[in-house]
C-alpha positions as CSV (number, residue, x, y, z in Angstrom):
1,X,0.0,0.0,0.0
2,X,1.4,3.2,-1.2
3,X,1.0,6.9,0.8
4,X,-0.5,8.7,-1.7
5,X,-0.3,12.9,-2.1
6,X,-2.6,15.4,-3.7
7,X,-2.4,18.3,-4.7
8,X,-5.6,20.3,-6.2
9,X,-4.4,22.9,-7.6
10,X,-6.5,23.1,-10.5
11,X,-9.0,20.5,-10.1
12,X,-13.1,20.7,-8.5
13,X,-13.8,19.4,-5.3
14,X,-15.7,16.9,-6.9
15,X,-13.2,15.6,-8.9
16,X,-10.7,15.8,-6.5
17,X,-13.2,13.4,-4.4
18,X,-13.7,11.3,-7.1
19,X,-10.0,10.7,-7.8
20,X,-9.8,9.6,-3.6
21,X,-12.5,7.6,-4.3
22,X,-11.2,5.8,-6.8
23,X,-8.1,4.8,-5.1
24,X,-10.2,4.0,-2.2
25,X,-8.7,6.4,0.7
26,X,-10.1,6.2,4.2
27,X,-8.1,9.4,5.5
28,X,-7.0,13.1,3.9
29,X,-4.5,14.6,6.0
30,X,-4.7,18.2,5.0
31,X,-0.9,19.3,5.2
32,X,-1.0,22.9,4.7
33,X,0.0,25.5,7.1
34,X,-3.0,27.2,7.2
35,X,-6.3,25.5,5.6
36,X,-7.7,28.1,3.7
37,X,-8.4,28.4,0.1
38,X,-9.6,31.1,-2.2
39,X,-10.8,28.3,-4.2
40,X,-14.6,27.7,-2.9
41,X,-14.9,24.3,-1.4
42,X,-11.1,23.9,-0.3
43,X,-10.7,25.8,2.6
44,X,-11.1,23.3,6.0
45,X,-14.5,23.4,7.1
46,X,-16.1,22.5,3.4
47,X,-13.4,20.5,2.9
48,X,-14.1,18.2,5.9
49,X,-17.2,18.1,5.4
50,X,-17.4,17.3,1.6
51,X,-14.7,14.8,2.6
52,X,-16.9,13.1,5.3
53,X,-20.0,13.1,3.4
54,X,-18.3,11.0,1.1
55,X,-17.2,8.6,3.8
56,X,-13.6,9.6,3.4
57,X,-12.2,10.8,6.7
58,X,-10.5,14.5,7.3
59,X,-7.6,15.5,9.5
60,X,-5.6,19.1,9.5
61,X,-2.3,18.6,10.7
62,X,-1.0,22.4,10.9
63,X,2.4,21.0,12.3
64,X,3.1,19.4,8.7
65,X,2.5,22.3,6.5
66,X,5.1,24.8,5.0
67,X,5.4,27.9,7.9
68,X,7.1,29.8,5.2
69,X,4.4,29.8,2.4
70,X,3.6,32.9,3.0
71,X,6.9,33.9,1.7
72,X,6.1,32.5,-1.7
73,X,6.4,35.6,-3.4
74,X,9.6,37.0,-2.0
75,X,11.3,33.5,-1.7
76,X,12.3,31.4,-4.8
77,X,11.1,27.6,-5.0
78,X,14.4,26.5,-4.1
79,X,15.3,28.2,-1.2
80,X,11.4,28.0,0.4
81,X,11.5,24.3,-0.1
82,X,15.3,24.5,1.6
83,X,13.7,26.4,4.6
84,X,10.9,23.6,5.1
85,X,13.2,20.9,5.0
86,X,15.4,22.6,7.8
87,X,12.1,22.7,9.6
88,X,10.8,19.5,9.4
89,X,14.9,18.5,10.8
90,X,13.9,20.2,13.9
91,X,10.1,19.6,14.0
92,X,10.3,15.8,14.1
93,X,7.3,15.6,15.9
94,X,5.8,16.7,12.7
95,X,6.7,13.6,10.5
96,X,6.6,11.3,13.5
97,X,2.7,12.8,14.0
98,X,2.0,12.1,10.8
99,X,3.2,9.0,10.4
100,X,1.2,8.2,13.3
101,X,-2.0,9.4,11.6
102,X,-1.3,7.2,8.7
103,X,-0.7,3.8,10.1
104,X,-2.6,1.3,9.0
105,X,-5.3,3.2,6.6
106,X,-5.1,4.4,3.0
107,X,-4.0,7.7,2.7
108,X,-3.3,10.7,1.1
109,X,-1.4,14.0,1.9
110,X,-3.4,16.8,0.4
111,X,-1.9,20.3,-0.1
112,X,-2.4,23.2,-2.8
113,X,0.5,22.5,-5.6
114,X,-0.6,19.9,-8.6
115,X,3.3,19.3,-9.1
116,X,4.6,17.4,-5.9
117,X,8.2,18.7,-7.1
118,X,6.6,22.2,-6.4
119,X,5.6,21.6,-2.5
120,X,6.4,20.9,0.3
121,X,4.4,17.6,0.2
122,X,7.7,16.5,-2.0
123,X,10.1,16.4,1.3
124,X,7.5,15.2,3.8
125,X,6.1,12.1,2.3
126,X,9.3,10.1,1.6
127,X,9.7,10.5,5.3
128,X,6.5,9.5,6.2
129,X,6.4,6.4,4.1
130,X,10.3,5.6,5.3
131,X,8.6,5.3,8.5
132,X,5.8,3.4,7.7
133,X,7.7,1.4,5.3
134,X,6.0,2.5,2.3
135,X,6.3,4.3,-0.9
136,X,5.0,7.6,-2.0
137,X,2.9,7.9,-4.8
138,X,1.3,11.0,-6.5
139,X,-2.4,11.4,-7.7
């Protein structure tokens, strides 16, 4: 069983839903900093609850996202992603915390960003699934 990732940057909620479905995941563990989207549906509480009405299960885990997205703007790709990964060295808890969430259920790590390469999704699943023994694959 794979960890999967998400991203739905460009997609409708329910396709997004129906591309979980399809791969049969019990949980979404929303891994953005802050859980808010301009994008109508996305933002945490419609989210969960579009999420749950399709029997697929919703968790925010704030201590996974990206505390520098805010920076997006003012901060090339590169270095933002090099800031994350220096936080998730000293934030252990973080990976550990998902992990933990994770165990033993199909998941998927949802964030904004289509391209994995392109978020921070890219540094925390491989060491997720290296904890759980598993390997990361993108929707």
């Amino acid at each position: 069983m794979p960890l999967y990732t998400i991203g739905y940057e460009g997609r409708a909620l329910d396709e997004l839903i129906a591309i979980l479905a399809s791969h049969r995941i019990a949980r979404v563990i929303d891994v953005r900093d802050l859980p808010l989207s301009r994008r109508r549906g996305f933002s945490k509480t419609p989210l969960g609850n579009a999420l749950r009405a399709a029997g697929i299960e919703y968790l925010h885990m704030r201590e996974a996202g990206n505390p520098y997205r805010r920076f997006k703007d003012d901060i090339p790709r590169p270095k933002l992603l090099a800031k994350y990964r220096a936080h998730i060295e000293r934030a252990r808890d973080a990976v550990t915390n998902v992990a933990n969430a994770a165990r033993g259920r199909r998941v998927a790590l949802l964030c904004y960003e289509a391209d994995p390469t392109e978020c921070h999704r890219s540094l925390l699943a491989p060491r997720v699934a290296k904890k759980l023994r598993l390997r990361v694959r993108d929707l």
